[in-house]
C-alpha positions as CSV (number, residue, x, y, z in Angstrom):
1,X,-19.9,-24.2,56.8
2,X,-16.4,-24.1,55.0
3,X,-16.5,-27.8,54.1
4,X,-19.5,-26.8,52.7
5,X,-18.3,-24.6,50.6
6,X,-15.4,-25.6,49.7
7,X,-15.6,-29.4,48.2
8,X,-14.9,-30.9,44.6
9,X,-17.3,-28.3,42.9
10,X,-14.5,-25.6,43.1
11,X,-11.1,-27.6,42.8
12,X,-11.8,-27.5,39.5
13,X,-12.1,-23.7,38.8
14,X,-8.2,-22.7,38.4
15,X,-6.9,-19.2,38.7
16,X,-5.3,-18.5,35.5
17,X,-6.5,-20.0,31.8
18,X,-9.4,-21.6,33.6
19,X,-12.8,-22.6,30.8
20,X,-15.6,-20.3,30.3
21,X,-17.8,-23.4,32.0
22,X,-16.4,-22.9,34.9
23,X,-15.7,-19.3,35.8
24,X,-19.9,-19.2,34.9
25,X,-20.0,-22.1,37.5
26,X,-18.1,-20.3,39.9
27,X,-20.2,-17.0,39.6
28,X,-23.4,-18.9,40.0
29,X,-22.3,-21.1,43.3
30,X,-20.9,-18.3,44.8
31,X,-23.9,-15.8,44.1
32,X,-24.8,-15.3,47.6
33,X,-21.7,-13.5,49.1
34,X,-21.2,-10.3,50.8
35,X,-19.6,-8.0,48.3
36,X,-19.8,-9.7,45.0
37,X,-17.4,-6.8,43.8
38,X,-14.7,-7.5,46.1
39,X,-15.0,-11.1,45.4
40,X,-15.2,-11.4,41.8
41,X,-12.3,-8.5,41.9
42,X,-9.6,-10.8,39.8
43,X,-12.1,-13.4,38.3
44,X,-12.4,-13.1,34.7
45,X,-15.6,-11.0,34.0
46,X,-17.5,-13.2,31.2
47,X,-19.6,-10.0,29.7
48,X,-16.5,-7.5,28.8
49,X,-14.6,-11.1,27.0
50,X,-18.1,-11.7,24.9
51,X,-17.8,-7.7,24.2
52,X,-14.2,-8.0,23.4
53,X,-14.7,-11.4,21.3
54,X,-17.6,-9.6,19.4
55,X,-15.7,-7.2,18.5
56,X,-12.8,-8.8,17.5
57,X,-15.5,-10.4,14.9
58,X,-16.6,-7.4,13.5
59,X,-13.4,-6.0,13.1
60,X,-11.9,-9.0,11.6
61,X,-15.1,-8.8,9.1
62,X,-14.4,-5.1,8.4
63,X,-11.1,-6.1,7.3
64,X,-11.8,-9.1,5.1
65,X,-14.0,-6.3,3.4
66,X,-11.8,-4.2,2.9
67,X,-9.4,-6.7,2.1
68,X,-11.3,-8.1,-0.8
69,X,-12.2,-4.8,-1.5
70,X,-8.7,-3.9,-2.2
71,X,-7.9,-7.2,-4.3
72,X,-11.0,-5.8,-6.6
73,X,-9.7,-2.7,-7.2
74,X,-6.0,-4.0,-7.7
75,X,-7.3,-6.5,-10.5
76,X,-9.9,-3.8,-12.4
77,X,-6.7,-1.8,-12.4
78,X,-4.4,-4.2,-13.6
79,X,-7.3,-5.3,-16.4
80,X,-7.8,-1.6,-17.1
81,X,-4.1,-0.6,-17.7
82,X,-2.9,-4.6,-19.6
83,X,-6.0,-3.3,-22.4
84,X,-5.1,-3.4,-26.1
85,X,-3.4,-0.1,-26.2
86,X,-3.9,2.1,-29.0
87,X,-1.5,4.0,-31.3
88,X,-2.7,7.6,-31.9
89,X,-2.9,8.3,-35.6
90,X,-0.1,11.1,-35.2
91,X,2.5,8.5,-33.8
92,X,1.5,6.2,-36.8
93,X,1.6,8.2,-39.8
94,X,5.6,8.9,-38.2
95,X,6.5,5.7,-38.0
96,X,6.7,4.5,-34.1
97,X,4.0,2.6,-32.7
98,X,4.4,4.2,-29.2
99,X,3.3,7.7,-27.7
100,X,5.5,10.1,-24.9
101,X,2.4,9.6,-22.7
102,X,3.2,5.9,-22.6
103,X,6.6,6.0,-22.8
104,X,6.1,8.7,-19.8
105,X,3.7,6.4,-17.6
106,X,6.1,3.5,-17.6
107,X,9.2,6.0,-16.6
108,X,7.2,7.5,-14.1
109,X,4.9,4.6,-12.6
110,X,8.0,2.2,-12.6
111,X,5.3,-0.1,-14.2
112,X,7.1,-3.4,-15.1
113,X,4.1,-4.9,-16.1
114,X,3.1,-2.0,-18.7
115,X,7.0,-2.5,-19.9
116,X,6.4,-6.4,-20.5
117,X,3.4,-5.7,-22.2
118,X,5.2,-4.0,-24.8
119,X,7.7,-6.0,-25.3
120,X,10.3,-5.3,-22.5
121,X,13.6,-3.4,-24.1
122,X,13.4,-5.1,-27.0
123,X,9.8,-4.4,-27.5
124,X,10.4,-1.2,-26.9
125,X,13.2,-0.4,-29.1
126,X,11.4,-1.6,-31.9
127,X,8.5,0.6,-31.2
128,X,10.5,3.6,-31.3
129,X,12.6,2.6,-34.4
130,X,15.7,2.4,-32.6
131,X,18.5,-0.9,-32.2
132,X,20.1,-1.9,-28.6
133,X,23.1,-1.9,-30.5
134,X,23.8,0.9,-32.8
135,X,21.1,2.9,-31.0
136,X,19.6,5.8,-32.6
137,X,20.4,6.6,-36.8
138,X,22.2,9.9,-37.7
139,X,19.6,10.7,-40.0
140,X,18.3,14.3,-39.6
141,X,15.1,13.2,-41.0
142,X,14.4,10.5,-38.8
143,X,15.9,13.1,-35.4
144,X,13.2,15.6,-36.9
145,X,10.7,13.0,-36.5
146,X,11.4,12.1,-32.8
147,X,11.9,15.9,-32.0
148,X,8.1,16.2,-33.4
149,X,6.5,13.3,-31.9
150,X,8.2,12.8,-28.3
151,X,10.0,16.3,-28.0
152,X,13.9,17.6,-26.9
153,X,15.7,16.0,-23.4
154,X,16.8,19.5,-22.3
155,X,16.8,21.1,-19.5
156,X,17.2,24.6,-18.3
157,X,20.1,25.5,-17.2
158,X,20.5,27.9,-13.9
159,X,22.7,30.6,-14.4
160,X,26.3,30.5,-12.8
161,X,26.9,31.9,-9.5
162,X,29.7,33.1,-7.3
163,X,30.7,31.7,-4.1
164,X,30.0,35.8,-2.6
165,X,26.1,35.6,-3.9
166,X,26.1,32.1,-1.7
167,X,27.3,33.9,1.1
168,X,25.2,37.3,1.1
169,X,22.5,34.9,1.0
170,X,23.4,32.9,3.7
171,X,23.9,36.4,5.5
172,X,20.7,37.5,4.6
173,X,19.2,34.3,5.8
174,X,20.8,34.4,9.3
175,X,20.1,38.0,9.6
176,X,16.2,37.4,9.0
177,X,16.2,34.8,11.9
């Protein structure tokens, strides 16, 4: 009954990295046996690897979505934010052909592509009437001008404190605890 059993058929099922074809040969030659769970115990079950494979699919097809998705949106940004950009009237009738907002969205966004659009440094400068070089003119007029259109740098200062108000605060701190 063994050399029944065991001939050719099976020498050719291994027990690790062994083909689908014949771990579904294996299963169907061997369908008659006593407990099929105690058996089968370390061969490879078939129906959780087509589970696993199709959902390795789908996932991989949710992320080429979302993927492709995401390249979309990147490029409508970039197309929205490279547009002709327009010098308010206000900004004009000054005498620069840049706005604070702009100035502010490059500063803020770190945007080296807004930056090149305008010219980079040099671009820039020339927007805002001023030279690399000598920097800005010491005409009040002109100072007036940029005070009206892109505000003062200044900030508020705190007032001055002694090293004792640090320390009944750190008191008061630790006693709260």
């Amino acid at each position: 009954m063994e050399k029944f059993f065991i001939d050719e058929r099976f020498t050719r099922v291994r027990s690790k990295n062994s083909s689908r074809e014949a771990l579904e040969k294996w299963r169907n030659l061997c369908g008659i046996v006593k407990n099929p769970k105690r058996r089968f115990r370390f061969t490879a079950n078939l129906s959780k690897r087509d589970e696993a494979d199709a959902m390795r699919r789908t996932n991989q097809e949710k992320l080429r979505v979302a993927y492709l998705v995401s390249i979309a949106a990147i490029q409508l940004t970039q197309e929205v934010s490279q547009g002709d950009y327009v010098v308010p009237e206000d900004v004009k009738a000054e005498g620069f052909q840049i706005c604070a907002k702009e100035l502010g969205s490059i500063v803020e966004g770190h945007d080296i592509k807004k930056l090149q659009h305008h010219g980079g440094v040099n671009g820039l400068a020339g927007k805002l009437s001023a030279s690399i070089t000598d920097w800005l003119s010491n005409d009040t007029n002109l100072l007036n001008k940029r005070k009206k259109i892109y505000g003062i740098n200044k900030f508020t200062e705190s007032e001055a404190r002694s090293f004792w108000v640090f320390v009944w605060e750190a008191v008061r701190k630790y006693r709260r605890r």
